[in-house]
C-alpha positions as CSV (number, residue, x, y, z in Angstrom):
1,X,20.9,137.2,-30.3
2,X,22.3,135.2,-33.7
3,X,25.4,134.4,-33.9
4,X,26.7,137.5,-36.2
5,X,25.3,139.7,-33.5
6,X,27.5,137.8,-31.2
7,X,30.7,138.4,-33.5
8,X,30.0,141.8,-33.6
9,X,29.6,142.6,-30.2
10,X,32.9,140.4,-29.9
11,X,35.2,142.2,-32.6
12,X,33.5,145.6,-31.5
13,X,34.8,144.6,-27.5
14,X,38.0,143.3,-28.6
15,X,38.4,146.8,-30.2
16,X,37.1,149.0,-27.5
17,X,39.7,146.6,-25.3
18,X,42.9,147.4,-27.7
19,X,42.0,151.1,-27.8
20,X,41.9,151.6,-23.9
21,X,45.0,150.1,-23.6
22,X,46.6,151.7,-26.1
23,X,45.3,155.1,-24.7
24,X,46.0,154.3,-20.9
25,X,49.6,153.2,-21.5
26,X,51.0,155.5,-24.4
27,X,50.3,159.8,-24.4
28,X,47.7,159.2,-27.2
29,X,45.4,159.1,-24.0
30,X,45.8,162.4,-23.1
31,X,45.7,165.7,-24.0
32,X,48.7,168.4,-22.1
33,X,48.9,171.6,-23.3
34,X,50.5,174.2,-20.8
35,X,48.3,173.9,-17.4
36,X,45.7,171.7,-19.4
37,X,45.6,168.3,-18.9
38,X,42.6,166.3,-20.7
39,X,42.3,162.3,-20.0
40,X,40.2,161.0,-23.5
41,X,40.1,156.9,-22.1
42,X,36.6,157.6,-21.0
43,X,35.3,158.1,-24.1
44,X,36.0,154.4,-25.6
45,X,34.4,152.8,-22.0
46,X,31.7,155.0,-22.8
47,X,31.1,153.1,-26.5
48,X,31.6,150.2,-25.0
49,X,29.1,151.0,-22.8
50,X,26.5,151.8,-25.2
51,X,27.2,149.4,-27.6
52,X,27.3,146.4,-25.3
53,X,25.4,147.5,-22.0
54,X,26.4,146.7,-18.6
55,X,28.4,143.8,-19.4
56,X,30.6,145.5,-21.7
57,X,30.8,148.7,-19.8
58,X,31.8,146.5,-16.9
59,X,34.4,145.0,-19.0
60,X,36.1,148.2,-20.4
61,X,36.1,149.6,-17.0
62,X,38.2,146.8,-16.2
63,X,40.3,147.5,-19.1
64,X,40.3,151.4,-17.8
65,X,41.1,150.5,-14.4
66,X,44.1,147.9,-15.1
67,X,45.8,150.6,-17.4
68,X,45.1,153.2,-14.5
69,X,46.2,151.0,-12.0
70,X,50.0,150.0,-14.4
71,X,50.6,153.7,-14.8
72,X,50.3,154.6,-11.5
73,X,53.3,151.8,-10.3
74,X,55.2,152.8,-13.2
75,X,54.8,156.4,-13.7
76,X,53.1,157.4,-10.5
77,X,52.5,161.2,-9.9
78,X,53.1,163.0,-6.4
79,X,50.3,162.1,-4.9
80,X,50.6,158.4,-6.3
81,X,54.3,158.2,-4.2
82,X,52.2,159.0,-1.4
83,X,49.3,157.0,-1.5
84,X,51.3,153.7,-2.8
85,X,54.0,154.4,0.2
86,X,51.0,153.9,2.8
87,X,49.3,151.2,0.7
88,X,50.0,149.1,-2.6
89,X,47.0,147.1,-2.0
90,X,44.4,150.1,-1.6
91,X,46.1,152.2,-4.6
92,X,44.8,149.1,-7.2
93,X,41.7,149.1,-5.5
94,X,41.4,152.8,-5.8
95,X,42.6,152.7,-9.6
96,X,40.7,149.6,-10.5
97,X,37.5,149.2,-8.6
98,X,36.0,152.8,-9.6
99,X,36.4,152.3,-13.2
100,X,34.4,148.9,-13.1
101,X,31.9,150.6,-11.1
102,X,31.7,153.5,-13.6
103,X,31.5,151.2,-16.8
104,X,28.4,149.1,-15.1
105,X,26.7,152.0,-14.3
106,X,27.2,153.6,-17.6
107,X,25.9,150.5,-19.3
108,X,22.5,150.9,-17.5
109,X,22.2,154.3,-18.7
110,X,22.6,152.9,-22.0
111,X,20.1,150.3,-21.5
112,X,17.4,152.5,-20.1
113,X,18.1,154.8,-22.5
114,X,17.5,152.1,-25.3
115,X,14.6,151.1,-23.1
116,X,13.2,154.4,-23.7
117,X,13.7,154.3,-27.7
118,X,15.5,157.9,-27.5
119,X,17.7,158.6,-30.3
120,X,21.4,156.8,-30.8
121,X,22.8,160.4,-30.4
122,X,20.7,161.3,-27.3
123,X,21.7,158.1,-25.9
124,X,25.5,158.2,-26.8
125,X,25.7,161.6,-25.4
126,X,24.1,160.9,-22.1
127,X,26.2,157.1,-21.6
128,X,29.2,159.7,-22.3
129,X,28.7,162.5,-19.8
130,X,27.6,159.9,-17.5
131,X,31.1,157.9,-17.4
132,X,32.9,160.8,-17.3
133,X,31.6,162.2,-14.1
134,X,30.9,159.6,-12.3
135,X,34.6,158.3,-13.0
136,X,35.3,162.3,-11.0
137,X,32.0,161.2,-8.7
138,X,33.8,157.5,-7.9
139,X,37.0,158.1,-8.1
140,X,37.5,161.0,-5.3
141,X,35.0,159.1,-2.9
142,X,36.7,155.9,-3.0
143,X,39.8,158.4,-2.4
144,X,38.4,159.8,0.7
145,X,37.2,156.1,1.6
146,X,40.3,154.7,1.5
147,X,43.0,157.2,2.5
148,X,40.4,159.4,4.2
149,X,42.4,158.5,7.6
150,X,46.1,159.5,5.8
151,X,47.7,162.9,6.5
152,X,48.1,163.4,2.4
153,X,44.0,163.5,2.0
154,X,43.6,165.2,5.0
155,X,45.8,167.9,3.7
156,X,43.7,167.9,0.6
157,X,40.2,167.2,1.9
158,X,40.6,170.4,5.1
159,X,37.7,170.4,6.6
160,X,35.1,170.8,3.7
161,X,32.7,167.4,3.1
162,X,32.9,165.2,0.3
163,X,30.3,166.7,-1.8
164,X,32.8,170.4,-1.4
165,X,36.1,168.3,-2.0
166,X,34.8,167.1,-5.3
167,X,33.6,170.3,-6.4
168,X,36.6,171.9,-5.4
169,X,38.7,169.7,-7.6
170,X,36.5,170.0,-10.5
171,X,38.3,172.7,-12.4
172,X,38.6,173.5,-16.3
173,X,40.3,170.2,-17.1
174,X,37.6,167.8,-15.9
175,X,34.5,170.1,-17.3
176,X,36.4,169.8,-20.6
177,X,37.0,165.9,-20.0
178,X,33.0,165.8,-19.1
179,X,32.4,167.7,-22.4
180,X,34.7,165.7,-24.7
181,X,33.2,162.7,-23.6
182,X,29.4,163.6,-24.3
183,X,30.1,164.9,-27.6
184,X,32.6,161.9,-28.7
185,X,30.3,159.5,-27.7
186,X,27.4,160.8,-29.3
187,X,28.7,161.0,-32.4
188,X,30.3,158.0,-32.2
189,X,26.8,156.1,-31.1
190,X,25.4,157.6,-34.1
191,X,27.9,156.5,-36.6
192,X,28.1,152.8,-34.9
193,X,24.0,152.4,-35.1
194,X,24.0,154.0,-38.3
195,X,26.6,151.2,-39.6
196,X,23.9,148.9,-37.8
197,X,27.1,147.4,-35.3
198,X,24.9,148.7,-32.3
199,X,21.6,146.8,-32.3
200,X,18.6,149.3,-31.4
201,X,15.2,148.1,-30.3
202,X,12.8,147.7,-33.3
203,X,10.0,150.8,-33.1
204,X,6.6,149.9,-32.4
205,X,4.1,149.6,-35.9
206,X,1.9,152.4,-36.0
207,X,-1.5,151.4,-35.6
C-alpha cells in the first residue's frame, strides 16, 4: 500500500468516524415519522466497511457502538430504564460489543466480495444489507444472552425461541432500515470506487 493510499484510507476513516457520531448523537441519525422509526448509522459502518475491510468495519462499529451505548445513559428508552436498572455493565456490553461484531463481519463480506472481482455496486449493496441485519441478528441475541434470565426479556421473549423472537420484532421499520442500507451503500461504493478512494483489485489481462 503507498503512502497516499494510506492517507486516503485515513481521511476516508476519519470521515466515516465524524459522520457516525454526528448521526448517533443528534436526530440526523434517524428517521420518525408517525409509527415509523428508521435508524440510517448503519449505512456509514457499512462504507467503512467496504472501503476499508475488516479493520475499518471493526473500527466504525466501535464508533456505532459508543454512540449507541452514550444515548442509551443519556436518553435511554423504556426498555433501556429497565435493562440499565438490572445492569450498567451488561447494557455497554450489549450496545457496544454487537456493533464491533457487526462491522468485522461486514468487512469480510467486503473482502470476499472484492476477492471475487464482483462489481463495486454488487459489493456495496451486499456489505450494506449485511450490516444491517446482522446488527437486528446480533443485537437481539446478545439481548437474550444477557438479560435472557431478567423478567423484562422474558416478558418479551414468551415462550417462542430466538430464531421466532427475532422474526417477531422484525416489523416494517427494520425491513425498511435493511433496504435503506443496501441501496445507500451501493451507490455510495460506486461513487467512492468510481472517484478511485476505494482501491479494487486490478482485473486479470486477457490472454
Amino acid at each position: 500500500m503507498t503512502r497516499n493510499s494510506k492517507t486516503k484510507d485515513l481521511v476516508l476513516m476519519g470521515v466515516m468516524t465524524a459522520i457516525i457520531f454526528i448521526m448517533g448523537l443528534t436526530p440526523i441519525g434517524f428517521i420518525k415519522t408517525g409509527t415509523l422509526s428508521i435508524t440510517l448509522i448503519p449505512i456509514p459502518v457499512a462504507i467503512a466497511a467496504y472501503a476499508l475491510g475488516p479493520v475499518g468495519g471493526t473500527l466504525a462499529g466501535l464508533s456505532f457502538g459508543i454512540t449507541s451505548a452514550i444515548t442509551a445513559f443519556i436518553k435511554p428508552d423504556k426498555t433501556m430504564v429497565v435493562l440499565i436498572s438490572i445492569s450498567v455493565v451488561k447494557v455497554a456490553a450489549l450496545c457496544i460489543v454487537p456493533r464491533v461484531l457487526v462491522g468485522f463481519c461486514a468487512g469480510m463480506v467486503a473482502k470476499l466480495m472484492k476477492g471475487l472481482k464482483v462489481t463495486s455496486a454488487m459489493g456495496g449493496a451486499l456489505t450494506g444489507f449485511s450490516v444491517a441485519f446482522l446488527n437486528t441478528v446480533f443485537f437481539m441475541s446478545s439481548l437474550v444472552a444477557l438479560f435472557g434470565n431478567s423478567e423484562a426479556v422474558k416478558a418479551m421473549k414468551g415462550e417462542r425461541n430466538l430464531v421466532l423472537f427475532i422474526i417477531a420484532i422484525v416489523t416494517v421499520n427494520v425491513i425498511i432500515e435493511w433496504v435503506c442500507s443496501t441501496v445507500i451503500t451501493s451507490y455510495v461504493a460506486g461513487a467512492l470506487t468510481k472517484a478511485r478512494l476505494i482501491s479494487t483489485p486490478a482485473k486479470k489481462a486477457e490472454a
